[in-house]
C-alpha positions as CSV (number, residue, x, y, z in Angstrom):
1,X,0.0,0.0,0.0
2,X,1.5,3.1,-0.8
3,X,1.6,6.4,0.9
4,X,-1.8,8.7,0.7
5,X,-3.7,6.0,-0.4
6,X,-6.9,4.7,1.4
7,X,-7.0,0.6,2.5
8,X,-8.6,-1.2,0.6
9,X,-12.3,-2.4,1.3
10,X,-10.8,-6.4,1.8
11,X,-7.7,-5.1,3.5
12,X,-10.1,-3.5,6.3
13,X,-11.8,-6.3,6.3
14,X,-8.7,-8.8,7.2
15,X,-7.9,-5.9,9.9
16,X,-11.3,-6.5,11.4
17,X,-10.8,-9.9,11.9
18,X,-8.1,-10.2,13.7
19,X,-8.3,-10.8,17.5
20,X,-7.2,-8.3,20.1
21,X,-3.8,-9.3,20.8
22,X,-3.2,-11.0,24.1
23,X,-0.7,-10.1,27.1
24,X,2.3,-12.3,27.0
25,X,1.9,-12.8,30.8
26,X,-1.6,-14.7,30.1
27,X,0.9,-17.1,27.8
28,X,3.5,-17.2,30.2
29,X,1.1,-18.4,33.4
30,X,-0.1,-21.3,31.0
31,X,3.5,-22.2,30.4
32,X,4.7,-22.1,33.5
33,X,1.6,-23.9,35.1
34,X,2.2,-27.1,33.3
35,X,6.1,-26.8,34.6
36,X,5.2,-26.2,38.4
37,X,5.4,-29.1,40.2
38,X,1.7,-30.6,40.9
39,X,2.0,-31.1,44.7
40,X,0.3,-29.7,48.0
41,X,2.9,-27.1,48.4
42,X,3.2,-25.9,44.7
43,X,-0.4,-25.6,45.5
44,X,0.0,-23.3,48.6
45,X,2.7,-21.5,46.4
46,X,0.2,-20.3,43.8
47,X,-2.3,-19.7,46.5
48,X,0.0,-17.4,48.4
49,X,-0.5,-14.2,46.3
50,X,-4.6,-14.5,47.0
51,X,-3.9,-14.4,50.8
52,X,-1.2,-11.8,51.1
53,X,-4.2,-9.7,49.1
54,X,-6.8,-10.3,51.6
55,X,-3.9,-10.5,54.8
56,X,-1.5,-8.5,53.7
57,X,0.5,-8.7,57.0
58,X,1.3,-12.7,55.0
59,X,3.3,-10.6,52.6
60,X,6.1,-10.5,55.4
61,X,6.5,-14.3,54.9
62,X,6.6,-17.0,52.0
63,X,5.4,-20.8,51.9
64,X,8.7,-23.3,51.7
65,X,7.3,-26.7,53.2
66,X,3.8,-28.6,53.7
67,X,4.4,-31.8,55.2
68,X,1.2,-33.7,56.6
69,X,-1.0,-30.5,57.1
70,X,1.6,-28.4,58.9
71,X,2.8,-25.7,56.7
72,X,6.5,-24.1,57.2
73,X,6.4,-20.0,56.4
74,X,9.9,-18.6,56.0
75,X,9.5,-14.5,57.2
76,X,11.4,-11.8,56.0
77,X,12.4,-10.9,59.9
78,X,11.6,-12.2,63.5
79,X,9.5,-9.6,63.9
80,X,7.0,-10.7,60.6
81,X,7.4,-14.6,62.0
82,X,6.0,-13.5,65.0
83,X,3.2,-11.3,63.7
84,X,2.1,-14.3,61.7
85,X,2.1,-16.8,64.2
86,X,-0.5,-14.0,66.0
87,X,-2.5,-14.5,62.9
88,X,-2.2,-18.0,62.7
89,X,-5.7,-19.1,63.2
90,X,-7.2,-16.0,60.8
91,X,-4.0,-17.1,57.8
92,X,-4.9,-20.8,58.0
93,X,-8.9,-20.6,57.2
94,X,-7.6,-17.9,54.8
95,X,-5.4,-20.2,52.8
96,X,-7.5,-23.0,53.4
97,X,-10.4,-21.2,52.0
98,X,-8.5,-20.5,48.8
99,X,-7.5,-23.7,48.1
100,X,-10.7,-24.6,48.8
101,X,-10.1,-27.8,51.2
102,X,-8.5,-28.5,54.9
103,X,-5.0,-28.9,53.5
104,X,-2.8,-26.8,56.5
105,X,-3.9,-27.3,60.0
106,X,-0.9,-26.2,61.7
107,X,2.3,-23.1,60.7
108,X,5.5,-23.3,61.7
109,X,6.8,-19.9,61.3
110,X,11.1,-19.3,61.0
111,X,13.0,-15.9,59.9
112,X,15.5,-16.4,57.1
């Protein structure tokens, strides 16, 4: 098409056809779904963003073990492990209710 000149009536058509074009992040969290690991505390992993938006305060720690329901929260500081551990009760039926069963019944909170 050169310059000045008008599109054609089938080249707006094609145009109109075409899909929006898509985020690469949407492609990216399909690709990297069917690389995570498919267990309990991959699970919790993906879950964890969900929680910190409801209990921010979880923000100051990050999931790195579920072994037969207790779940091990590494904190950012003492101080966050033992603002979590205050919040125990309230961060497990948060978590629990986003993964939508009784999969952590216990946290064991440590800073690193």
């Amino acid at each position: 098409m050169s310059a000045g000149r008008a599109p054609s009536a089938a080249h707006a058509a094609r145009l109109a056809h075409r899909r929006a074009p898509r985020a690469l992040s949407h492609a990216l969290e399909r690709f990297t779904e069917r690389l995570e690991p498919a267990t309990e505390l991959a699970r919790t992993q993906r879950a964890w963003p969900s929680v910190t938006r409801a209990l921010p305060a979880a923000a100051g720690g990050s999931p790195t073990a579920l072994r037969d329901g207790v779940l091990s929260i590494t904190c950012t500081s003492s101080v966050w492990a033992q603002e979590l551990q205050w919040m125990g009760d309230e961060l497990i039926a948060c978590l629990n209710g986003v993964l939508g069963e009784e999969a952590v019944r216990e946290l064991r909170l440590r800073s690193g």
